[in-house]
C-alpha positions, 0 to 999 in steps of 0.5 A, a space after each residue: 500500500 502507498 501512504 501519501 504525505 503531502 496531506 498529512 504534513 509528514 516528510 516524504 523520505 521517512 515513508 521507507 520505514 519499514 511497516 511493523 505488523 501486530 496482532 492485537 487480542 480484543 483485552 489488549 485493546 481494551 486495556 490500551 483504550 483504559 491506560 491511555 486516559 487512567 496512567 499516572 505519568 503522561 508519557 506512558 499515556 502517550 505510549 498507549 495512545 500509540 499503540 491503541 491507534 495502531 490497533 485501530 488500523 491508522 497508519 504510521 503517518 497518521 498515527 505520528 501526525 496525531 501523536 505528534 512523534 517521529 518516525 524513529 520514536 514511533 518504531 521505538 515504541 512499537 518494538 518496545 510493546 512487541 518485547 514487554 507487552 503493555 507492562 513494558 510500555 510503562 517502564 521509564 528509562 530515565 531514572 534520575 539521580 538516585 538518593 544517597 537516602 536510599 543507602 540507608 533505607 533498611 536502617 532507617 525504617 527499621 528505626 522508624 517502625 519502632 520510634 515513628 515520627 509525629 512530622 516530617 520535620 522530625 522525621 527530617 531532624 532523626 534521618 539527619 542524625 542517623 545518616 548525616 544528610 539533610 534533605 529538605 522536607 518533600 524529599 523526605 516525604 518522598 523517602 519515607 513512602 519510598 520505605 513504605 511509611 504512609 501518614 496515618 490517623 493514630 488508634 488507641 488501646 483502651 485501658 491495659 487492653 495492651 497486656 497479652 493477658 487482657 488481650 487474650 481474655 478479650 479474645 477468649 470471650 469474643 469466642 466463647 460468648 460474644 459470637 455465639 450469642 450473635 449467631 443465635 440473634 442471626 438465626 432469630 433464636 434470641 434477641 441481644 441488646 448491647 447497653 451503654 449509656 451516653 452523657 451529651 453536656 451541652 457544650 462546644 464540640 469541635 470539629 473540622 469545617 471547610 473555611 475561608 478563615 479559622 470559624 469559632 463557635 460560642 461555648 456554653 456552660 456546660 452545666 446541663 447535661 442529657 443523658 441517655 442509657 440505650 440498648 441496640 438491638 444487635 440485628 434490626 439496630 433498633 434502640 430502646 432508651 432511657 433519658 434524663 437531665 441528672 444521673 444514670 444509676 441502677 432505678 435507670 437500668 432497672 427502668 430500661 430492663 423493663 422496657 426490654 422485657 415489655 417487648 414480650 419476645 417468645 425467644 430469649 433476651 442477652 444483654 451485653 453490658 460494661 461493668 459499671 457500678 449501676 449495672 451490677 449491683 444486687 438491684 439490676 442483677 436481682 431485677 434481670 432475674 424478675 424479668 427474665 434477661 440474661 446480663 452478660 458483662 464485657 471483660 474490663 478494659 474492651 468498650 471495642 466490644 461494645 456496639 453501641 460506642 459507634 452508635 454514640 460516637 456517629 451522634 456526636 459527629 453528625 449532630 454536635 461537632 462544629 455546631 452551636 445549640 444557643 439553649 439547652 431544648 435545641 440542643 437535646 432536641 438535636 440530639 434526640 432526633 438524631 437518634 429517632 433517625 437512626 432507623 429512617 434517614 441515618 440507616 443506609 451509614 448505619 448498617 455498615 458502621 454497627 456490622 458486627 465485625 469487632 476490633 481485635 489487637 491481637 496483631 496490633 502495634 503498640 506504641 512503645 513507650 
């Protein structure tokens, strides 16, 4: 076939290069149409552009005319993709100047997995002290991820949660008490409530908002609090709740049992609770029996295994944090309907937040002291 030039603007003398033919699969080409617009670095994106022109049947003329390449790097290219395929289109010649960093890479994250740093200014000042080279503050983000280093939020352990003992208690009931309870509540055979209660003061919760400048919110007293003691239904996510201005003490529990048993389930009641003083005393315990619920206490230290924490923890952030109740009515009615929501406007964030997939650290890191 004879390509003519004088149309396409292409140099007459570079039509002797010599046609290199390719046989492309059907993903192939699906894969050069996707990484021609998605990779990360324009030049492959060039590349694949190539070859995907290729596979559509242009000819090399048009296809350097439209790619605005030569000839010879048109026939790089092509030569390149029939030796490394797709992968060896992404690979870049031009490596730059290696960081005298990377000499001590394994030294470096080895200190670092055990002492982490708070700042890229201390990662700076530790990296300059180990290795006697200073880099400036992007280089040495650029290093730490190099060494697989990502800046990630801080979790925290409750309590002695830490000890292996406690661990391994925490473990043990997870096993022989929570998941079975749990399984039977899924095969609708019981019914289990985790129970907590949450004390809302009415006072400033800061947060974070998108500003133009720093926001400040007016702070309140803080001398009026709304308490509520719930029991969350482990399947349906239902709340069953007892509320006050004062205190939350055993009359409270005893006051919420009793709505628990009015619900009058022809299947058995399990009740997962801390072991605060309120819920364990000789009133509560003696009450339960009256009605018929079995309490069932958490080992100390393992709120994680509480559910209904996340629940207490979504409504502080969807209705307290950086936001200002002017008086004390607004505020509890804010709160209350937040959790009148749960099962309406809240559920679709509420059904993966309160799965029953519990937090075990066991193969943690702890933070040396």
């Amino acid at each position: 076939m004879v390509e003519r030039f004088g149309t396409l603007g292409v140099s007459p003398h570079l039509s002797s290069t010599p046609m290199i033919k390719i046989d492309f699969t059907a993903e192939e080409i699906q894969q050069l149409n996707y990484e021609r617009y998605h990779h990360p670095h324009p030049r492959v994106q060039r590349r694949m552009e190539v070859l995907y022109l290729k596979s559509q049947g242009l000819s090399h003329t048009q296809i350097c005319q439209l790619c605005q390449i030569s000839r010879p790097t048109l026939a790089k290219t092509l030569r390149q993709y029939q030796q490394g395929g797709i992968e060896g289109l992404k690979t870049l010649e031009y490596k730059g100047q290696p960081s005298l960093l990377n000499a001590h890479s394994d030294s470096v994250r080895a200190y670092f997995e055990q002492h982490p740093p708070r700042t890229s200014a201390e990662a700076q000042a530790v990296i300059e002290q180990l290795t006697g080279i200073k880099r400036s503050p992007t280089q040495i983000k650029a290093f730490l991820k190099r060494i697989g280093c990502r800046y990630r939020k801080v979790g925290y352990v409750p309590g002695k949660s830490s000890l292996p003992e406690k661990i391994e208690e925490q473990e043990q009931f997870r096993h022989t008490r929570l998941e079975p309870l749990l399984e039977e509540a899924q095969r609708q055979e019981r019914l289990v409530f985790f129970v907590d209660a949450a004390h809302f003061v009415h006072r400033a919760y800061l947060g974070f908002v998108w500003c133009i400048t720093r926001i400040f919110i007016p702070s309140p007293s803080g001398r009026q609090r709304f308490n509520v003691l719930g029991a969350l239904d482990a399947i349906t996510k239902d709340l069953v709740s007892v509320t006050n201005h004062t205190y939350i003490n055993s009359h409270s529990m005893c006051l919420l049992l009793a709505k628990l048993a009015l619900l009058d389930p022809v299947i058995p009641i399990s009740v997962i609770l801390d072991n605060a003083r309120y819920q364990k005393c000789q009133l509560v315990t003696d009450f339960a029996e009256i009605v018929d619920i079995e309490l069932v206490y958490l080992p100390s230290y393992s709120r994680h295994l509480n559910l209904i924490e996340r629940l207490w923890r979504f409504v502080r952030k969807e209705c307290l944090y950086s936001k200002y109740y002017a008086d004390f009515p607004a505020f509890k009615g804010a709160i209350q309907q937040c959790i009148d929501q749960c099962n309406g406007e809240h559920k679709a964030k509420l059904t993966t937040l309160l799965s029953l997939k519990f937090q075990s650290f066991k193969k943690v890191n702890i933070l040396a002291a």
